[in-house]
C-alpha positions as CSV (number, residue, x, y, z in Angstrom):
1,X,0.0,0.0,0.0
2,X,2.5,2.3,0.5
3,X,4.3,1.8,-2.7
4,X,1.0,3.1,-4.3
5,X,0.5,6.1,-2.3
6,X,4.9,6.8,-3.5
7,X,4.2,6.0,-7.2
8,X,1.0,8.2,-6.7
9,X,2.6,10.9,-5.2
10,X,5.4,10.8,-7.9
11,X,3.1,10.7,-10.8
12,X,1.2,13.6,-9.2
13,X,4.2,16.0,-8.4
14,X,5.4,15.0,-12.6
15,X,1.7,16.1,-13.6
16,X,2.6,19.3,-11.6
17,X,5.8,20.3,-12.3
18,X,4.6,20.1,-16.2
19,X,1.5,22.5,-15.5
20,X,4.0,24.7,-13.7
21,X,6.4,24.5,-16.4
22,X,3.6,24.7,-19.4
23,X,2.2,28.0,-17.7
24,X,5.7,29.6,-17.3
25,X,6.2,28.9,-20.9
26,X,2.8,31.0,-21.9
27,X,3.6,33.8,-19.3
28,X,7.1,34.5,-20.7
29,X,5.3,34.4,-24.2
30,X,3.3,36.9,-22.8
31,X,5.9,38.6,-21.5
32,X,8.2,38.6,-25.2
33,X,4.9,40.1,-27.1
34,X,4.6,43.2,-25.0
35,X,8.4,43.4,-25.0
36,X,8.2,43.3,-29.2
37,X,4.9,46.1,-29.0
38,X,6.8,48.1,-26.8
39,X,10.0,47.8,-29.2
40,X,8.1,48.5,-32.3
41,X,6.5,51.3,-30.8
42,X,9.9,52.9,-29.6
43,X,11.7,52.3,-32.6
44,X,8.3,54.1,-34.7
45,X,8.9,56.7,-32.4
46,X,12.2,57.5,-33.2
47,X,11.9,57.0,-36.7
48,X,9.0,59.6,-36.3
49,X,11.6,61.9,-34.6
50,X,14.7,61.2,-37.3
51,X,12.2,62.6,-39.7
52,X,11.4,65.5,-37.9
53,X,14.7,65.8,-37.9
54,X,15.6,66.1,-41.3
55,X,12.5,68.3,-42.6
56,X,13.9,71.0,-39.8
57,X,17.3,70.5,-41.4
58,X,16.2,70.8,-44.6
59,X,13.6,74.0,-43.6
60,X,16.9,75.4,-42.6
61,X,18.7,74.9,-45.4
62,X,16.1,76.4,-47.6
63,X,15.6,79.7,-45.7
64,X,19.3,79.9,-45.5
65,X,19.9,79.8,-48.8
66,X,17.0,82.2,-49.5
67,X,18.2,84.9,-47.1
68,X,21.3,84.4,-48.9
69,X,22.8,83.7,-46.1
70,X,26.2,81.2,-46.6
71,X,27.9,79.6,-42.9
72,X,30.4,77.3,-42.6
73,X,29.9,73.9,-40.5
74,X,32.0,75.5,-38.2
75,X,30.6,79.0,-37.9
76,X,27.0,77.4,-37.5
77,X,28.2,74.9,-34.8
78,X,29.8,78.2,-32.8
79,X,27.0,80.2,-33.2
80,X,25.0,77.5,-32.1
81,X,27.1,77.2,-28.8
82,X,26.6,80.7,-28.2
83,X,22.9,81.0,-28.7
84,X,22.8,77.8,-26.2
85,X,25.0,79.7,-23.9
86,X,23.0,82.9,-24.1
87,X,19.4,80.8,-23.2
88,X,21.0,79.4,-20.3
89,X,21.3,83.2,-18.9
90,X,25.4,82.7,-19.0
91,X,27.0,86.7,-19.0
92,X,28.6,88.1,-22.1
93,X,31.8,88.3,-20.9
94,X,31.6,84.6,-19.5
95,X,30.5,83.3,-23.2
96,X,33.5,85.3,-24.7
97,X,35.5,83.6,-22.2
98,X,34.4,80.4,-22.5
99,X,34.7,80.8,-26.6
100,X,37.8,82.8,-26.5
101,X,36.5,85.7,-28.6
102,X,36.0,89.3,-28.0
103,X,32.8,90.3,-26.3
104,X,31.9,92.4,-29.4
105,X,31.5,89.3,-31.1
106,X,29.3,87.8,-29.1
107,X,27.6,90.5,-29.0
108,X,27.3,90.6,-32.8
109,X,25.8,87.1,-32.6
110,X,23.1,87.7,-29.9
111,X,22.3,90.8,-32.0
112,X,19.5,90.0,-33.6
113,X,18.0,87.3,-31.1
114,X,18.1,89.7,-28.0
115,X,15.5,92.4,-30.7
116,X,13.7,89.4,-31.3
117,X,13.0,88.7,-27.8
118,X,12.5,92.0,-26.5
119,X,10.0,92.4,-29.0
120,X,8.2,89.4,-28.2
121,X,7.7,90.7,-24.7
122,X,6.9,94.1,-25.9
123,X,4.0,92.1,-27.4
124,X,3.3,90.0,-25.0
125,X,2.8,92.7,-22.4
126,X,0.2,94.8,-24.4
């Protein structure tokens, strides 16, 4: 008798451990589609931005060459670092500093942003 109740016990515990191990299986399955949706949403997403992207690259390009306006790589990428600068409330003097350049050039840069600004608020303010 007790043999039966071991071999039963066995065979119940094997039934079991397969249910356990067949529901594991389906959970991580589960688990590896929302892992894919989230993927495929992400990588949509940046796909969506990359294009964005390049139609503001390309906006630029267009209304740079329509002002007639011609910068080098270089020239764009420093007045780029000094507008950045400038947003982030950094002085003048501590931009021409930190670009090694006379504070009249910076100045010359920020020119025609800081008219732009102060005539937003002008209009804002009314």
């Amino acid at each position: 008798m007790m043999l039966w109740t071991l071999a039963g016990l066995f065979g119940i515990s094997i039934i079991l451990l397969v249910i356990s191990i067949s529901r594991t299986s389906q959970k991580s399955k589960a688990q590896h589609k929302q892992i894919d949706l989230i993927h495929i949403e992400t990588m949509k997403e940046i796909n969506a931005l990359q294009e964005s992207i390049r139609n503001i690259e390309l906006d630029l390009e267009v209304i740079m060459k329509e002002a007639g306006v011609q910068l080098s790589s270089e020239e764009k990428v420093f007045m780029r670092e000094v507008l950045d600068l400038a947003n982030r409330n950094y002085s003048t003097e501590s931009i021409a500093d930190m670009k090694q350049v006379s504070i009249e050039k910076i100045e010359q840069v920020l020119a025609p942003y800081r008219t732009i600004k102060e005539g937003r608020k002008v209009a804002n303010e009314i």
